[in-house]
C-alpha positions as CSV (number, residue, x, y, z in Angstrom):
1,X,-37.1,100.1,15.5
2,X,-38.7,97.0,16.7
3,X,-41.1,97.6,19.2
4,X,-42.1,94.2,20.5
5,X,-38.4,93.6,21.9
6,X,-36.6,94.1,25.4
7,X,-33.7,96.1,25.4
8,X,-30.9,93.4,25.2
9,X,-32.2,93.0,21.5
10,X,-32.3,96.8,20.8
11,X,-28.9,96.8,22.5
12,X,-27.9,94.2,20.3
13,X,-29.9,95.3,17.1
14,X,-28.9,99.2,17.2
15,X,-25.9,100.0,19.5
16,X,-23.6,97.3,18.5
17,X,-23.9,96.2,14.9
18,X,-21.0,98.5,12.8
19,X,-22.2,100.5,9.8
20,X,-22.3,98.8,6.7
21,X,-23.6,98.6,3.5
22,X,-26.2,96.3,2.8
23,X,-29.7,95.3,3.6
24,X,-29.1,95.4,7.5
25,X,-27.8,98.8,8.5
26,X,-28.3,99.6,12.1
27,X,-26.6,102.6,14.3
28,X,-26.1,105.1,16.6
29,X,-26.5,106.2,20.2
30,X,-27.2,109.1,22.2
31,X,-24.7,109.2,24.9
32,X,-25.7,112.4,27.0
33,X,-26.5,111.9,30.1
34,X,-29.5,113.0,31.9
35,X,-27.6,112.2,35.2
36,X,-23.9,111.2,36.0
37,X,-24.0,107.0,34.6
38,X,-27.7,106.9,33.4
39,X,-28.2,106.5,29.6
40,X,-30.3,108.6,27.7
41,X,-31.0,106.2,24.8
42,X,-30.7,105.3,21.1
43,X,-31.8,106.6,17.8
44,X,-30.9,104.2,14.8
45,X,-31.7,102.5,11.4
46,X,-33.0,98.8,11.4
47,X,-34.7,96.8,8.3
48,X,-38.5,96.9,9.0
49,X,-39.4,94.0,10.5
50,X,-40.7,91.0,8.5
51,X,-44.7,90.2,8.1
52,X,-45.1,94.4,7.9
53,X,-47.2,95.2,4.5
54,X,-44.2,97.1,3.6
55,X,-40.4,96.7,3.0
56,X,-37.2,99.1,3.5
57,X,-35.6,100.8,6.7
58,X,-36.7,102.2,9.4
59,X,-35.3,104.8,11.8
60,X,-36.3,105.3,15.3
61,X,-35.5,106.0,18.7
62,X,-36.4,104.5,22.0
63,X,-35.5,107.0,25.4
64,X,-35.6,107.2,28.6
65,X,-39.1,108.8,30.0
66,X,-36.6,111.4,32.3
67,X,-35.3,112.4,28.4
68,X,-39.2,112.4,27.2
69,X,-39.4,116.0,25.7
70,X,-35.8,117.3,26.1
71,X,-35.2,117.3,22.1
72,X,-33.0,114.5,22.2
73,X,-34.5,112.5,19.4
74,X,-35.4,115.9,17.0
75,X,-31.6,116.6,17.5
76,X,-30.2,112.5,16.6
77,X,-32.9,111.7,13.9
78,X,-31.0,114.0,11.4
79,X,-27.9,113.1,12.0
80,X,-28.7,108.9,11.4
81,X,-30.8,110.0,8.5
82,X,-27.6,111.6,7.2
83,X,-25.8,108.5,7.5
84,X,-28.7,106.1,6.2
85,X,-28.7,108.4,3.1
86,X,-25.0,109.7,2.7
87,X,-22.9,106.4,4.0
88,X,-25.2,103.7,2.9
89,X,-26.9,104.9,0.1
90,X,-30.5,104.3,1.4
91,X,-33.4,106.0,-1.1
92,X,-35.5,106.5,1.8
93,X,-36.4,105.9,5.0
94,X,-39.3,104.9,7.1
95,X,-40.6,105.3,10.6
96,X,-43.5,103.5,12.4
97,X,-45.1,104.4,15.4
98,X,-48.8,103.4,16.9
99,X,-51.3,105.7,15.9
100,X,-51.5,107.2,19.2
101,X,-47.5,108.1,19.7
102,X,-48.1,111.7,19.1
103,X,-44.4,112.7,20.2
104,X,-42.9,110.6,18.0
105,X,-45.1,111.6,14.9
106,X,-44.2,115.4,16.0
107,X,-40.6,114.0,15.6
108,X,-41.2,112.3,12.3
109,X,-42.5,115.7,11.1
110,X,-40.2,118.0,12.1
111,X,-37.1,116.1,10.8
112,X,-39.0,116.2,7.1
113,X,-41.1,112.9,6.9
114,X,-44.5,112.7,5.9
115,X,-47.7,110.1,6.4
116,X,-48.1,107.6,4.5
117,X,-51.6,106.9,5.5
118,X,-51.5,104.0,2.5
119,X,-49.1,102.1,4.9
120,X,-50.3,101.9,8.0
121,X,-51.5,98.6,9.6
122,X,-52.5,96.8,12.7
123,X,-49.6,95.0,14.3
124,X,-50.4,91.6,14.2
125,X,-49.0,90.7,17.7
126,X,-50.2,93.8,19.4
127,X,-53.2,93.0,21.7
128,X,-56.5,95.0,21.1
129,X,-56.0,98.5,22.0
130,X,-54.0,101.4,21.4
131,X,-50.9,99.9,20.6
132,X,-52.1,98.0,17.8
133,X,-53.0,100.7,15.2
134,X,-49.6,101.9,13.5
135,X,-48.5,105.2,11.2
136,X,-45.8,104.8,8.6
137,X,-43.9,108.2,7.7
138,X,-41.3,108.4,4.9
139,X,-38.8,110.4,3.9
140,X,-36.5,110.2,0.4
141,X,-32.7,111.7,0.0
142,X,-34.0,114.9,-1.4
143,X,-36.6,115.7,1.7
144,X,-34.1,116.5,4.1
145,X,-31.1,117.2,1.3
């Protein structure tokens, strides 16, 4: 998911957009609420960003730091993979995270991706720091078949 964006463009980007075939897929939501009103977050597909050494989509998942840790994204991730690879047909899917997002890599692992050390980069508009280095993990139809 884009990680450089507030969340009117992730709203816009991930929530909203219908499923479709084609080379923009974006959806899903986790509507569960940690608290009566109060969104949890969202899990979804979006085509990697532009200027990224690689090409194809993405999945990923941006929640609430009261969901942090509650399984929320182990328990989504499967079922948008599922949809990227039964309703759209995707080959495979991606995920980025910076190199020091260990929850999210835990994630990537336990829902069958695997490093791709070959694709990880420095984001370009991240300042110096930790947030600059990024992972890339993939995952292919038969990995989580």
């Amino acid at each position: 998911m884009p990680r450089r964006h507030d969340d009117r463009h992730c709203h816009r980007h991930c929530l909203t957009l219908p499923p479709a075939p084609g080379p923009r897929p974006a959806h899903s939501a986790l509507r569960k609420p940690i608290a009566p009103g109060e969104f949890v977050g969202f899990a979804g597909l979006h085509v990697v960003d532009d200027g990224l050494p690689f090409t194809g989509v993405e999945i990923g998942w941006r929640l609430a730091r009261p969901a942090w840790g509650r399984g929320y994204a182990t328990e989504a991730a499967p079922r948008v993979l599922a949809h990227g690879f039964d309703a759209l047909g995707l080959p495979e899917v991606l995920a980025v995270t910076t190199a020091t997002n260990h929850r999210s890599q835990v994630v990537m692992r336990r829902i069958g991706m695997t490093r791709v050390p070959e694709y990880d980069f420095d984001d370009p508009v991240a300042p110096e720091g930790p947030l600059r280095p990024n992972v890339v993990y993939r995952t292919g139809r038969s990995a989580t078949s």
